[in-house]
C-alpha positions, 0 to 999 in steps of 0.5 A: 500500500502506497502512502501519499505524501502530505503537501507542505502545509503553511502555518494558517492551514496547519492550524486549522487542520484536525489535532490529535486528542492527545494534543487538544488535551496538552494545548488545553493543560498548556492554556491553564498553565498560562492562565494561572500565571497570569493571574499570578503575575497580576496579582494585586497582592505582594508576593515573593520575588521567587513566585512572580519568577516561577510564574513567569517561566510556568506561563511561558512554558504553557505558551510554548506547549500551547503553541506547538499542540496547536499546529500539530495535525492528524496525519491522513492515513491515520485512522485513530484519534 
């Protein structure tokens, strides 16, 4: 049986293509992460210096995630989710 070779796809187009279930679930996990760092960051209270930096690095570790479970895709031939 023959594969067919994807197109390169650009990165609208790979956005908009299906994620995998194992991905949406990583990019949700990556949003919260983001969110909760957020609200830490902003916080209208004082906090130590150490809880805004690991806010930081947590927030942009969920950008990251996020990012990058976004434009995964299915691969047509693959017939799971």
């Amino acid at each position: 049986m023959e594969k067919k070779q994807n197109k390169s796809m650009n990165l609208l187009e790979r956005a908009k293509a299906p994620t995998p279930k194992f991905f949406r679930r990583l990019r949700n996990i990556g949003l919260v992460m983001a969110a909760l760092s957020a609200a830490i960051v902003t916080a209208p209270v004082s906090l130590p210096a150490a809880v805004i930096t690991a806010a930081g690095y947590v927030g942009v570790a969920g950008g990251v995630i996020t990012a990058v479970s976004q434009v995964t895709t299915k691969d047509v031939n693959d017939e799971t989710d």
